[in-house]
DSSP file (Angstrom, degrees, kcal/mol; ACC not computed):
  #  RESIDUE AA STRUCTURE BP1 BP2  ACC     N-H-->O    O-->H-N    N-H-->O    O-->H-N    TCO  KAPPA ALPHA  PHI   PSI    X-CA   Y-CA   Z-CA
    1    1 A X     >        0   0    0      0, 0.0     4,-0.6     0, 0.0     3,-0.4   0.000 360.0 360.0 360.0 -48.3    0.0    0.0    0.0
    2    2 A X  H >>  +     0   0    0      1,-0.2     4,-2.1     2,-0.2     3,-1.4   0.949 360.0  60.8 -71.1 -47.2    2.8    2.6    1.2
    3    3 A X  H 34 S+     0   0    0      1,-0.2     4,-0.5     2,-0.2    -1,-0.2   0.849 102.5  48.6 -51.5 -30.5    4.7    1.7   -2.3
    4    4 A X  H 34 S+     0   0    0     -3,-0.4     4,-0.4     1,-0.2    -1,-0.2   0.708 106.3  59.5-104.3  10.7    1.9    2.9   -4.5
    5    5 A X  H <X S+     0   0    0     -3,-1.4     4,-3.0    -4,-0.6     5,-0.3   0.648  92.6  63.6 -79.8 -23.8    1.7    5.9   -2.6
    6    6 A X  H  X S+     0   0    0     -4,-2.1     4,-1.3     2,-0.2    -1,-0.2   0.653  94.7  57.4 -76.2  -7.8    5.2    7.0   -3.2
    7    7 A X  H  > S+     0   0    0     -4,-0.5     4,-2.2     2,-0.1    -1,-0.2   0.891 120.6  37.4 -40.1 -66.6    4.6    7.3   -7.0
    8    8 A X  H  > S+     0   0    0     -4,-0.4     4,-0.9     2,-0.2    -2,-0.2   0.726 114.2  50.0 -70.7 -38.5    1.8    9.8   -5.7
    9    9 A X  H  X S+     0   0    0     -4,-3.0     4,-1.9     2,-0.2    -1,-0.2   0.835 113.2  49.7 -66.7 -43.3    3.4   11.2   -3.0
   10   10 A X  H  X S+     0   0    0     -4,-1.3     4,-1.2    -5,-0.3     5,-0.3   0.865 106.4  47.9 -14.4 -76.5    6.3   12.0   -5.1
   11   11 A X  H  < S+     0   0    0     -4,-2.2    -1,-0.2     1,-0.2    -2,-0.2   0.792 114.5  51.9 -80.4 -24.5    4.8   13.6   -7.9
   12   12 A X  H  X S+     0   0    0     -4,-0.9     4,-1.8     1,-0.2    -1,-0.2   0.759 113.0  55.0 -83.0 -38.0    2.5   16.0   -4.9
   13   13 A X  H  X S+     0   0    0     -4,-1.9     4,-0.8     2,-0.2    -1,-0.2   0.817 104.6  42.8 -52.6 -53.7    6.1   16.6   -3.6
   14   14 A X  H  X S+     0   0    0     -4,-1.2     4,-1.1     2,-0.2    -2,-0.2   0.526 108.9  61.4 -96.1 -15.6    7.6   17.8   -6.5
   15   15 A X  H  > S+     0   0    0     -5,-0.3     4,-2.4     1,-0.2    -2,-0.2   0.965 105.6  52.1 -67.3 -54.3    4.4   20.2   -7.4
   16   16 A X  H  < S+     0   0    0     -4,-1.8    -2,-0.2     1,-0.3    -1,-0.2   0.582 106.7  43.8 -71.5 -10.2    4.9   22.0   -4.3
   17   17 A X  H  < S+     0   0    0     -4,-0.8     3,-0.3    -5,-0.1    -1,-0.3   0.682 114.7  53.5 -99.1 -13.6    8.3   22.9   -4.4
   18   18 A X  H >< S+     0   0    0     -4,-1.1     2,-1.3     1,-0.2     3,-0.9   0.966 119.4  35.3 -68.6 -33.2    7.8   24.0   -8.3
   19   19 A X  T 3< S+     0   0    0     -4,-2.4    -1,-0.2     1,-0.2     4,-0.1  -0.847 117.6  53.0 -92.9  80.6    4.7   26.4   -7.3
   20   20 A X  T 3  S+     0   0    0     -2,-1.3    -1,-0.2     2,-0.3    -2,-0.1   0.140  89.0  73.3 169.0  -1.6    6.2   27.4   -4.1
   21   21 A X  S <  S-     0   0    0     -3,-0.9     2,-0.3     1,-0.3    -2,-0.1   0.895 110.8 -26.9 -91.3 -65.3   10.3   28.9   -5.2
   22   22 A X     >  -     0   0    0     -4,-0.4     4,-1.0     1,-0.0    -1,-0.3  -0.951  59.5 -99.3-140.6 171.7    8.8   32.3   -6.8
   23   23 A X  H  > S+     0   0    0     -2,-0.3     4,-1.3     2,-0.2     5,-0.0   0.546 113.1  52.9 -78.2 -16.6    6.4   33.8   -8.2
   24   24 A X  H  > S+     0   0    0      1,-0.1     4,-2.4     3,-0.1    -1,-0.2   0.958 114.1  46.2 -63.2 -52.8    7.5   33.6  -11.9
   25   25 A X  H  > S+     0   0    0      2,-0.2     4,-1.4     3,-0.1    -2,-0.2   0.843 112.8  48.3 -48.9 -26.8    7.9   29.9  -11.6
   26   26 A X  H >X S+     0   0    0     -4,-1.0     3,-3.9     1,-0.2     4,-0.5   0.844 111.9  51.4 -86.4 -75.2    4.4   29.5   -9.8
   27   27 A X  H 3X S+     0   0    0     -4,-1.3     4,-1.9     1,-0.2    -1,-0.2   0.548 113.4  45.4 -49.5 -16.3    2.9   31.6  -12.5
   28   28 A X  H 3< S+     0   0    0     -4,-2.4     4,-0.2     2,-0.1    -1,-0.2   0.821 106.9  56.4 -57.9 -28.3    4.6   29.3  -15.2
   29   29 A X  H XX S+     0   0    0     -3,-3.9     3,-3.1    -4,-1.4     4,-1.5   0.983 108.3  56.4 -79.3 -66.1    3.5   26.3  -13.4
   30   30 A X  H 3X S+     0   0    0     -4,-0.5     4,-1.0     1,-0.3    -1,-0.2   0.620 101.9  48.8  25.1-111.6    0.0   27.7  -13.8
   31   31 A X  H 3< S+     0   0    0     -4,-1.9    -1,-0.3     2,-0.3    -2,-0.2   0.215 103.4  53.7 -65.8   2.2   -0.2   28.0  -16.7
   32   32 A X  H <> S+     0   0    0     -3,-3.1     4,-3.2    -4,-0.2     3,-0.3   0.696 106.0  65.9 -78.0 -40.9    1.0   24.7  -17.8
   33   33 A X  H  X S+     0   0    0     -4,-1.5     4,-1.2     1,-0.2    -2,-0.3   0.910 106.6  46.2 -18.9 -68.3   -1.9   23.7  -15.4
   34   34 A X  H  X S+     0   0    0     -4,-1.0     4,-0.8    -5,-0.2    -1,-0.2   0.493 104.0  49.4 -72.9 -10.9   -3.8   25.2  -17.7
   35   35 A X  H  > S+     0   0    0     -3,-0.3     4,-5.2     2,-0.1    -1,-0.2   0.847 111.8  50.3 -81.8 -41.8   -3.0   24.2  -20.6
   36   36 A X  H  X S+     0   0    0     -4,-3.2     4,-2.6     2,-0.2     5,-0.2   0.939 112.3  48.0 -47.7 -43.3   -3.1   20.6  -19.6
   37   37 A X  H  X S+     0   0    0     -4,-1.2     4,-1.8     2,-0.2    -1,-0.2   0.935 112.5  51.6 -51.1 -52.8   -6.3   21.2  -18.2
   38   38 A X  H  X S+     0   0    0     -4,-0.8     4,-1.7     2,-0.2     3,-0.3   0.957 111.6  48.4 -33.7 -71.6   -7.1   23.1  -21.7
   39   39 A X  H  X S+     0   0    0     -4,-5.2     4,-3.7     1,-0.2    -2,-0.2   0.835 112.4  45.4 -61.4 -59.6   -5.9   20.0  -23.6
   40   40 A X  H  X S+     0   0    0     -4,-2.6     4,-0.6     2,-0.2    -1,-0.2   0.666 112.4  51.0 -39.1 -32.7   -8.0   17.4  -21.5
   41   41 A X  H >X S+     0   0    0     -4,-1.8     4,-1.2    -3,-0.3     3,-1.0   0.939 114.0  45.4 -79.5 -70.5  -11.3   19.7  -21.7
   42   42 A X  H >X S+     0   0    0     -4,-1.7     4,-1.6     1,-0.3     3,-0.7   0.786 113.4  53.3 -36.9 -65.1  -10.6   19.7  -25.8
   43   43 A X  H 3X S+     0   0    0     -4,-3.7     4,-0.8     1,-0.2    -1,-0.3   0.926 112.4  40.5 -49.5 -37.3   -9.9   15.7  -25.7
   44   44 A X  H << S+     0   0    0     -3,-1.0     4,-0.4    -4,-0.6    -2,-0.2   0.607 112.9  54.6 -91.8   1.6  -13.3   14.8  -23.9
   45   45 A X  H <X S+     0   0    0     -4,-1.2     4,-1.0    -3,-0.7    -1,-0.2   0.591 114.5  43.9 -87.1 -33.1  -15.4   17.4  -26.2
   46   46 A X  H >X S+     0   0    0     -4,-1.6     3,-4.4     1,-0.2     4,-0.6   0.755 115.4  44.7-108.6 -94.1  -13.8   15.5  -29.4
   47   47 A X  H 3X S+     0   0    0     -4,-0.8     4,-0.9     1,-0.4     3,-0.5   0.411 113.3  52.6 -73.6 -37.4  -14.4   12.0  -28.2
   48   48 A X  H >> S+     0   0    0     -4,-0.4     4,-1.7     1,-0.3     3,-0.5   0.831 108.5  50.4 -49.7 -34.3  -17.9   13.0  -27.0
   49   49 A X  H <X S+     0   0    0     -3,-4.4     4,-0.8    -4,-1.0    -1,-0.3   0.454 113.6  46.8 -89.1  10.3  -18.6   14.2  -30.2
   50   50 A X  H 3X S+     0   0    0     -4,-0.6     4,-0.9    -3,-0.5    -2,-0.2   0.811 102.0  56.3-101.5 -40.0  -17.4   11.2  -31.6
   51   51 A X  H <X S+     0   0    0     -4,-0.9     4,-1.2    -3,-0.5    -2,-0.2   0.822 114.0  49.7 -87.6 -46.8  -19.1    8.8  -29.4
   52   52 A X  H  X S+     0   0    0     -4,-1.7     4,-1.4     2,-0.2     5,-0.2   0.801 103.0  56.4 -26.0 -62.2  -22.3   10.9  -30.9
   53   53 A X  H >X S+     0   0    0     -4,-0.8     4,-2.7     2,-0.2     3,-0.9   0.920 114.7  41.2 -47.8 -59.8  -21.3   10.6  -34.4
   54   54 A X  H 3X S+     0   0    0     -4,-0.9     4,-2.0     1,-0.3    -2,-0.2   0.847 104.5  57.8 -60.5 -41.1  -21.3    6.8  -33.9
   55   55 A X  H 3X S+     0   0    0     -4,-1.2     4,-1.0     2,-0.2    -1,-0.3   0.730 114.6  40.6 -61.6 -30.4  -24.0    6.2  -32.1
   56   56 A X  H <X S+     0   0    0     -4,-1.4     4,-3.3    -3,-0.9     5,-0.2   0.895 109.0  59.1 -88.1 -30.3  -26.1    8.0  -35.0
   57   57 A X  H  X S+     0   0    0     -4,-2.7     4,-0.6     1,-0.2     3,-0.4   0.873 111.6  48.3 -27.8 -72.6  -23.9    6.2  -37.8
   58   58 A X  H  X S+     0   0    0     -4,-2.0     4,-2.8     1,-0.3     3,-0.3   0.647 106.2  54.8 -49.4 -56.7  -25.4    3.0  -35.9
   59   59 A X  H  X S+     0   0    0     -4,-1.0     4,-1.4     1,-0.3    -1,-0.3   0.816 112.2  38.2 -68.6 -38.4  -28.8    4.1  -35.9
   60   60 A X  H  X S+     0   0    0     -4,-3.3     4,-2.4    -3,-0.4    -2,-0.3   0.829 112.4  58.1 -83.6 -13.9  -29.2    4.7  -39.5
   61   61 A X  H  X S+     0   0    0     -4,-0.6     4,-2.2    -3,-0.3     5,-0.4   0.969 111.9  42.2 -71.5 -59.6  -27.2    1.6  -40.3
   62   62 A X  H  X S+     0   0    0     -4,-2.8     4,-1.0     1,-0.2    -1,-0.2   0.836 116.6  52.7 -70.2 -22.4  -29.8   -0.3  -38.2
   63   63 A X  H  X S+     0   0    0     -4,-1.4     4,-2.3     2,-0.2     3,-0.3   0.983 110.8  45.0 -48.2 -67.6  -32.7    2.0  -40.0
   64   64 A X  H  X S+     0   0    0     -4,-2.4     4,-2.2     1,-0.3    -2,-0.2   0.730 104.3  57.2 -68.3 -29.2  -31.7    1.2  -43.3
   65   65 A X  H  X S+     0   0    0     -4,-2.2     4,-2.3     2,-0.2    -1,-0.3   0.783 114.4  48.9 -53.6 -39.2  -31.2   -2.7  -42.5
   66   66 A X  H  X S+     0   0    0     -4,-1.0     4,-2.1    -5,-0.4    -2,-0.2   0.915 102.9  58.5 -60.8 -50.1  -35.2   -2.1  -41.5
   67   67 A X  H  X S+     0   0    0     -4,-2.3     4,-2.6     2,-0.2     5,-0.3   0.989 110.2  39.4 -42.9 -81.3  -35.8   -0.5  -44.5
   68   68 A X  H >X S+     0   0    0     -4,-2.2     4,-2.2     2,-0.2     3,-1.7   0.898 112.3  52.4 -32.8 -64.5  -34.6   -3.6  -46.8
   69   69 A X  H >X S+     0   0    0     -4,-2.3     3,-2.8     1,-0.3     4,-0.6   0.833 111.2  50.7 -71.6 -67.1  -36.0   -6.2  -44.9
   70   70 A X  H 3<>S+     0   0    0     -4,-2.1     5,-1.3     1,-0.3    -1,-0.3   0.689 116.8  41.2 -26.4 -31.8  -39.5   -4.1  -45.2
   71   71 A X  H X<5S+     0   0    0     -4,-2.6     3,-1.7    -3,-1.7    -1,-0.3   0.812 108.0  57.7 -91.8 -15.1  -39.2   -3.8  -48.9
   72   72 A X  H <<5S+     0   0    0     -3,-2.8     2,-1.2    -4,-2.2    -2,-0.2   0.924 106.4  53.2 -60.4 -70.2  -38.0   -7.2  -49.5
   73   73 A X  T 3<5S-     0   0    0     -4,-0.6    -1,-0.3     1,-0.2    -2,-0.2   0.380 129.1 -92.2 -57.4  -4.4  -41.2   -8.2  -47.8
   74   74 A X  T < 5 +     0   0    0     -3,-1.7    -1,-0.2    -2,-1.2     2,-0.2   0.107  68.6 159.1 111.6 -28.2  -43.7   -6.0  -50.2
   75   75 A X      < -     0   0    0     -5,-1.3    -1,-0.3     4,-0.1     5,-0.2  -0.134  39.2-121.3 -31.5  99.7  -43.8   -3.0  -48.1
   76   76 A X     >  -     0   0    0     -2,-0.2     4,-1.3     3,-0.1     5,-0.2   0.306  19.7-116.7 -50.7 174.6  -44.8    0.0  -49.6
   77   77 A X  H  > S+     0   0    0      2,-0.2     4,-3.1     1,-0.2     3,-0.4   0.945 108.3  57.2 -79.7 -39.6  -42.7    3.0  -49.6
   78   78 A X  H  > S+     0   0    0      1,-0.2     4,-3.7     2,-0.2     5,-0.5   0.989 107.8  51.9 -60.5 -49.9  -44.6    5.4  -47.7
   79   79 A X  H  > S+     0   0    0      1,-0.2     4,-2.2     2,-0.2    -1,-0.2   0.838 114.2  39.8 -57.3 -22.8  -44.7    2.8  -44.7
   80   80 A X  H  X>S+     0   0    0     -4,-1.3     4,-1.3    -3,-0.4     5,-0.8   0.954 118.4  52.6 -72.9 -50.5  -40.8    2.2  -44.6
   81   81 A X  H  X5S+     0   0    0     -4,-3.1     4,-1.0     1,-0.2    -2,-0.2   0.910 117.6  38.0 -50.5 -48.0  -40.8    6.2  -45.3
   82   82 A X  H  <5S+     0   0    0     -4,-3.7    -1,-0.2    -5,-0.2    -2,-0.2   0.867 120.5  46.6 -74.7 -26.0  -43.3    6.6  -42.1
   83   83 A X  H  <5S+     0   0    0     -4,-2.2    -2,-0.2    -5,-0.5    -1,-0.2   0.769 119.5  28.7 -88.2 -20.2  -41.7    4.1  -40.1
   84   84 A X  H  <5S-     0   0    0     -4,-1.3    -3,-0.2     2,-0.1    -1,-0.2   0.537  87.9-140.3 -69.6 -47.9  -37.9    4.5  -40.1
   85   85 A X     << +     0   0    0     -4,-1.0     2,-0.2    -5,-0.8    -4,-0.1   0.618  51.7 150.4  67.3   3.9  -38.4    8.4  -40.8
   86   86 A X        -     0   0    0     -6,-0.3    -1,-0.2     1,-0.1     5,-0.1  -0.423  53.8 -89.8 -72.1 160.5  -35.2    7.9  -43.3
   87   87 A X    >   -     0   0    0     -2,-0.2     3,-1.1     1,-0.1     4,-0.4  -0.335  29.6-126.6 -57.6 136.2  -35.1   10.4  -46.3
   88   88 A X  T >> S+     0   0    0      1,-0.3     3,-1.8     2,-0.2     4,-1.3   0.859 106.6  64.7 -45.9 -53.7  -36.7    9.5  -49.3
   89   89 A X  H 3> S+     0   0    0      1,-0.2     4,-0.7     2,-0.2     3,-0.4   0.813 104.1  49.8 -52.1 -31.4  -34.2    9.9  -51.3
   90   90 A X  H <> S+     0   0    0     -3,-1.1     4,-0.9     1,-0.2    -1,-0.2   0.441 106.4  52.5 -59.9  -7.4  -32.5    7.0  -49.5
   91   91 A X  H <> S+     0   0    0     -3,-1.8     4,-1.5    -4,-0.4    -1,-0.2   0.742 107.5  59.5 -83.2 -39.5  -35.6    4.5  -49.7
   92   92 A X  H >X S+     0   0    0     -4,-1.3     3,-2.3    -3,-0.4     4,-0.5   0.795 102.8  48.9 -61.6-131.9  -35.3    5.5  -53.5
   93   93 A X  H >X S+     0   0    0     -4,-0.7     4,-2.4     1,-0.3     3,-1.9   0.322 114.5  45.5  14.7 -90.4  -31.7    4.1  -53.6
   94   94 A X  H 3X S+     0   0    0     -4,-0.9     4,-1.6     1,-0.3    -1,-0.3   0.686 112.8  49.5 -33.1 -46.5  -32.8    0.9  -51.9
   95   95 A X  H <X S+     0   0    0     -3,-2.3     4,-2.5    -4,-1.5    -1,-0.3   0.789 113.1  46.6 -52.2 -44.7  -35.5    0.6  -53.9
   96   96 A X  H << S+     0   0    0     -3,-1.9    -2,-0.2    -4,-0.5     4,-0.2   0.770 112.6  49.2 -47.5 -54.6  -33.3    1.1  -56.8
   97   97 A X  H  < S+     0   0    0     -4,-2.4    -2,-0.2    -5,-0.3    -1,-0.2   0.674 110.0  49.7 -90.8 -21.1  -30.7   -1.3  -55.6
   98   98 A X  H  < S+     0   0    0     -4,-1.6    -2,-0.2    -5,-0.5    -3,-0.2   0.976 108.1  57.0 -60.7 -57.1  -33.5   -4.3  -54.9
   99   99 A X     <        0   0    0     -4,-2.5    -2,-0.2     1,-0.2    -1,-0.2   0.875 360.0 360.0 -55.5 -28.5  -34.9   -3.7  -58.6
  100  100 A X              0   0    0     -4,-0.2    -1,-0.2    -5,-0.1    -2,-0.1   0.710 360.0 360.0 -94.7 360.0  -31.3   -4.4  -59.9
């Protein structure tokens, strides 16, 4: 237990004597604070938006898999249209690509 605090205790060690010799140095230390900080808010905004991006990919992937099997089966278009909510022009295209 005391061994995987010294990694930790360490690194808490070595903050406080950079932020704590003068006041240029603490305002450098700062502001590398902050930028890291910066840099961490910027990584979890892009992966969120990411995780977003996929999650909708997914959801029309699984739409459009709905779509097909409803038109294989004889469905008209408006009801895949009404029931999926995908864009026509993409029901069109399906349609398009079954007929060929």
């Amino acid at each position: 237990m005391v061994s995987q605090l010294d990694p930790v205790i360490n690194e808490i060690g070595a903050r406080l004597l950079e932020i704590s010799i003068d006041e240029s140095t603490r305002r450098i230390a700062e502001s590398r604070e902050k930028l890291r900080r910066d840099q961490l808010s910027r990584l979890n905004h892009a992966r969120k938006e990411g995780e977003a991006e996929g999650r909708a990919r997914g959801e029309e992937r699984a739409l459009i898999k709905l779509a097909e099997k409803l038109l294989k089966r004889g469905e008209s278009v408006d009801f895949v249209l009404d029931l999926t909510r995908l864009e026509y022009a993409k029901i069109k295209h399906l349609v398009e690509k079954s007929d060929n």
